[in-house]
C-alpha positions in Angstrom: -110.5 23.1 -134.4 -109.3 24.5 -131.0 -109.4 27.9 -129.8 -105.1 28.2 -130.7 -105.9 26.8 -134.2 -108.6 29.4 -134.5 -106.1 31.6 -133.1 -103.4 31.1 -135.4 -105.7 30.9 -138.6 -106.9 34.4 -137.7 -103.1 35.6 -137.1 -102.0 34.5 -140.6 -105.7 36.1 -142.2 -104.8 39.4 -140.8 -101.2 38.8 -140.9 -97.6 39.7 -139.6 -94.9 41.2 -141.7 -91.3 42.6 -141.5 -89.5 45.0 -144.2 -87.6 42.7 -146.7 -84.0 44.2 -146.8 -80.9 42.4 -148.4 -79.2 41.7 -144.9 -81.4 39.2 -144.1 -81.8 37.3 -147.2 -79.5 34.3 -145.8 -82.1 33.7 -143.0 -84.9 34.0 -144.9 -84.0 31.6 -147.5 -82.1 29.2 -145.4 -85.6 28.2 -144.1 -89.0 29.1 -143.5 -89.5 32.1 -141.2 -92.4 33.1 -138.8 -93.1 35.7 -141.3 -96.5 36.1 -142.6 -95.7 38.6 -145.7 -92.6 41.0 -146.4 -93.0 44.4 -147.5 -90.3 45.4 -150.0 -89.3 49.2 -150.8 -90.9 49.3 -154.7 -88.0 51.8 -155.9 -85.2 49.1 -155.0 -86.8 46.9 -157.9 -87.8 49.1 -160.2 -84.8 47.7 -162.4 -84.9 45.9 -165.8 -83.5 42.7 -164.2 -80.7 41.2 -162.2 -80.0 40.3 -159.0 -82.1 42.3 -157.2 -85.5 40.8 -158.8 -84.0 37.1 -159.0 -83.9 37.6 -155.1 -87.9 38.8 -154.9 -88.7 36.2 -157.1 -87.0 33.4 -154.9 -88.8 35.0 -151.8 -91.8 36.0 -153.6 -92.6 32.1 -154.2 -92.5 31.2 -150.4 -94.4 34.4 -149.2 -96.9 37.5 -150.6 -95.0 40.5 -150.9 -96.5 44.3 -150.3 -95.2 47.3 -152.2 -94.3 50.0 -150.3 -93.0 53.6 -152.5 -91.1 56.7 -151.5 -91.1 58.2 -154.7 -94.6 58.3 -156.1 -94.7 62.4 -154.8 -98.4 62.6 -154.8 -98.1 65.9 -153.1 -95.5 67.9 -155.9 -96.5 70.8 -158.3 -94.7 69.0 -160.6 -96.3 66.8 -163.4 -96.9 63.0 -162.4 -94.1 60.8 -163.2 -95.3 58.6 -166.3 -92.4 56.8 -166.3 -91.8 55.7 -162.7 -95.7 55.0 -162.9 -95.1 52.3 -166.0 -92.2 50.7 -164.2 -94.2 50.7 -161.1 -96.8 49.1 -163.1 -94.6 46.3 -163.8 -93.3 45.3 -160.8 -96.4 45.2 -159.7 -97.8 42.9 -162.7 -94.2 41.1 -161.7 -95.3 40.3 -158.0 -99.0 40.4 -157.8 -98.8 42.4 -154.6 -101.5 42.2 -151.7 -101.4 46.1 -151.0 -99.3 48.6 -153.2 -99.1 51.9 -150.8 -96.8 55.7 -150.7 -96.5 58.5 -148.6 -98.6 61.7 -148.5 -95.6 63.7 -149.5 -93.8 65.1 -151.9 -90.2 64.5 -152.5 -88.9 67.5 -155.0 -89.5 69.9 -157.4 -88.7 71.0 -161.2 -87.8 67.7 -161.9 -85.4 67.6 -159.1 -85.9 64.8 -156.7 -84.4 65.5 -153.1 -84.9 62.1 -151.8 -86.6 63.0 -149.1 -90.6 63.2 -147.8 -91.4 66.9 -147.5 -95.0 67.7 -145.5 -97.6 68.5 -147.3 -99.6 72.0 -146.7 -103.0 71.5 -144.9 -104.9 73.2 -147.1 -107.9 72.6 -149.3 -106.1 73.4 -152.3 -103.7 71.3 -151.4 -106.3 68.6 -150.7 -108.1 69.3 -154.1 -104.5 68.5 -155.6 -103.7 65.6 -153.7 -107.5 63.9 -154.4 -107.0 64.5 -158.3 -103.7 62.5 -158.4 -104.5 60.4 -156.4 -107.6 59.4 -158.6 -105.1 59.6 -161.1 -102.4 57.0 -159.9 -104.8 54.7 -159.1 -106.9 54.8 -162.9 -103.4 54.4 -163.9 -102.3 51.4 -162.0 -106.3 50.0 -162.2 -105.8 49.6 -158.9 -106.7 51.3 -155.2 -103.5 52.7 -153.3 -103.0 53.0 -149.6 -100.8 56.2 -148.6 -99.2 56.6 -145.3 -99.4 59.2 -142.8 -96.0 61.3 -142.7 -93.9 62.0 -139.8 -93.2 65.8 -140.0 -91.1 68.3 -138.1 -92.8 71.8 -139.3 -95.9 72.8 -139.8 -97.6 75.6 -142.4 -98.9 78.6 -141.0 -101.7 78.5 -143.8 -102.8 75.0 -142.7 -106.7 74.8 -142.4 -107.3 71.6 -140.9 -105.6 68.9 -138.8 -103.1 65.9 -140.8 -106.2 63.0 -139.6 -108.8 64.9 -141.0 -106.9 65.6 -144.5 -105.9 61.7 -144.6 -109.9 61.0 -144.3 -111.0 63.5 -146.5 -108.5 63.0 -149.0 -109.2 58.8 -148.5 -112.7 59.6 -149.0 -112.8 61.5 -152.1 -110.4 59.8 -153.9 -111.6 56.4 -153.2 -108.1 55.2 -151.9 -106.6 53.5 -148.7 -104.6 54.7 -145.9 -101.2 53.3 -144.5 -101.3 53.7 -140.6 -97.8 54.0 -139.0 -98.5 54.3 -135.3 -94.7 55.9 -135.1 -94.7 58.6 -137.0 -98.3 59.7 -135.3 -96.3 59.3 -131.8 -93.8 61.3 -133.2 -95.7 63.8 -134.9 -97.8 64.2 -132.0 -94.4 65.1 -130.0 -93.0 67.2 -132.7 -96.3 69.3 -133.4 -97.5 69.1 -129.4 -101.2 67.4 -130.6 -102.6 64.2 -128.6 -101.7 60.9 -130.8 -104.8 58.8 -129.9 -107.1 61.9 -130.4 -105.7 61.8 -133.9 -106.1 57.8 -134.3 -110.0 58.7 -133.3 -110.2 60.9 -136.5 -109.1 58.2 -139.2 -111.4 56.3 -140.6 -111.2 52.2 -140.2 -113.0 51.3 -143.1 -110.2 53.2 -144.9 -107.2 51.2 -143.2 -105.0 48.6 -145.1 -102.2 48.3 -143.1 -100.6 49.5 -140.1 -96.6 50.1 -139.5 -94.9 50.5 -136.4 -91.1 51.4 -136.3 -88.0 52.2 -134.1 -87.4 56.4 -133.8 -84.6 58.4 -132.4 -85.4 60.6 -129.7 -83.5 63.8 -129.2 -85.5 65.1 -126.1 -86.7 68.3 -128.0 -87.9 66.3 -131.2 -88.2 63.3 -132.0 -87.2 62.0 -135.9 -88.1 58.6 -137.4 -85.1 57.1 -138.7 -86.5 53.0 -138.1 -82.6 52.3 -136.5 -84.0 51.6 -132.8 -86.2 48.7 -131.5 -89.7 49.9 -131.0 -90.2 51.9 -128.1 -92.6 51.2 -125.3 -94.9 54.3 -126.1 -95.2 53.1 -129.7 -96.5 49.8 -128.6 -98.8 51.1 -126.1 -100.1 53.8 -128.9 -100.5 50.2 -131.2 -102.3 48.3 -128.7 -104.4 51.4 -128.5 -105.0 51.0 -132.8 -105.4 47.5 -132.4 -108.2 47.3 -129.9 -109.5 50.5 -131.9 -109.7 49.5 -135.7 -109.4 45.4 -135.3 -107.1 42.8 -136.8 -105.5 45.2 -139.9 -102.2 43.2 -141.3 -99.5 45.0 -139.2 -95.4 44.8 -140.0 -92.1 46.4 -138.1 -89.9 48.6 -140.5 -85.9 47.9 -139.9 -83.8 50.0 -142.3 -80.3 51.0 -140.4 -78.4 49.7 -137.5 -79.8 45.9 -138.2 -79.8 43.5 -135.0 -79.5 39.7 -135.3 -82.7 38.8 -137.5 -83.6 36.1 -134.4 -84.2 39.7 -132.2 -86.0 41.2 -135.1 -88.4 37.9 -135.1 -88.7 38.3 -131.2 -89.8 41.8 -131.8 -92.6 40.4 -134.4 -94.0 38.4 -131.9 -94.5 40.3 -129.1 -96.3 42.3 -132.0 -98.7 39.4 -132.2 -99.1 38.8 -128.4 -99.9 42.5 -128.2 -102.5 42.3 -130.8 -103.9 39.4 -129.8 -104.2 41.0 -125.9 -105.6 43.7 -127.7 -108.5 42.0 -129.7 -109.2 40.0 -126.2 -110.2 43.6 -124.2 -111.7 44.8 -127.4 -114.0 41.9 -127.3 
């Protein structure tokens, strides 16, 4: 085997993924795609048939497929969600995912759902909370989790510790997975004024599944990540940083408004895998 083949059999071990969203369905069943996996939004198929899952089955059988939530609301006072836990449990039966992950979050309260990922309060009663549903979810599912690292715009003035060292405690103690998106640390870090890579230094890498990197909308005196902008130059430096850091962890691009041509979405995936691949050479 050459050194390329050895290369390229590495790439597709760790593997390179985009968002699966309906715009570029043609594409990606006209023909195969340079595509290692797709990572669909879970809540989008949460449906008792149709279209929609007659699509993921199609693309399921040509690629593996990762779940990623925005509903689970590990975070809320409010009860778990049996129900949206037992249809979650069957999509997931349904695709046989490589990686089922959600947000440290919540996203309402009294039943209400607001659609949205609040931040969580840094505390260690929030913590407590957080490791008990966690522990939870996953007995539930009889499976391990990954959840992702928020981007927030406020912070709590009873917080006790930093975001990184909740993530690893809370990874820790619940015996689940984290979800590393490199933008929302780089925005974060701007919003909240901390250093993104001393951050990265304080998540564990035994602990990460998956990495995510993503477009974000800068508006000089905060940043907000709304995935509508190619990824910006900081973000890939902050991900060769990760890569070179925590080794060859599947990695994917989130797309989800303002869609270019899926060709300049590809091009964008593979100067993801040239800066990895850079990125394991200095490591090494």
């Amino acid at each position: 085997m050459t050194a390329g083949e050895k290369e390229a059999d590495r790439d597709r071990a760790q593997g390179f993924g985009l968002g699966l969203r309906t715009v570029y369905y043609p594409e990606i069943l006209e023909s195969p795609q340079p595509v290692d996996w797709f990572e669909i939004i879970s809540e989008n198929f949460m449906v008792p048939g149709g279209r929609p899952l007659a699509m993921l089955d199609r693309i399921r059988a040509d690629y593996p497929i990762r779940m990623h939530g925005v509903s689970l609301s590990l975070a809320s006072a409010d009860p778990l969600d049996l129900d949206y836990l037992r249809a979650l449990k069957k999509l997931i039966a349904r695709v046989e995912p490589e990686l089922v992950s959600d947000h440290l979050a919540w996203t309402g309260a009294h039943g209400l759902n607001l659609h949205d990922l609040l931040p969580t309060p840094l505390t260690r009663e929030a913590l407590d909370h957080c490791v008990e549903r966690a522990a939870r979810v996953q007995d539930f599912l009889g499976r391990r989790i990954a959840l992702e690292n928020p981007s927030t715009y406020v912070s709590f003035a009873d917080d006790e510790m930093g975001e990184a060292d909740f993530l690893a405690e809370l990874a820790r103690r619940a015996d689940c997975l984290l979800l590393l998106d490199v933008n929302n640390v780089h925005v974060s870090a701007f919003n909240h004024g901390f250093d993104a890579k001393s951050y990265l230094d304080r998540i564990p890498k035994e602990r990460v599944a998956q990495i995510h990197v993503a477009g974000h909308s800068d508006l000089k005196t905060h940043k907000i990540d709304t995935h509508d902008h190619p990824v910006s130059d900081a973000v890939w430096e902050l991900f060769s940083y990760v890569r070179r850091k925590f080794g060859p962890i599947p990695a994917m691009i989130e797309r989800d408004d303002r869609f270019p041509p899926f060709s300049e979405l590809l091009d964008e995936l593979a100067f993801m895998r040239r800066l990895a691949q850079a990125g394991e050479r200095v490591a090494a």
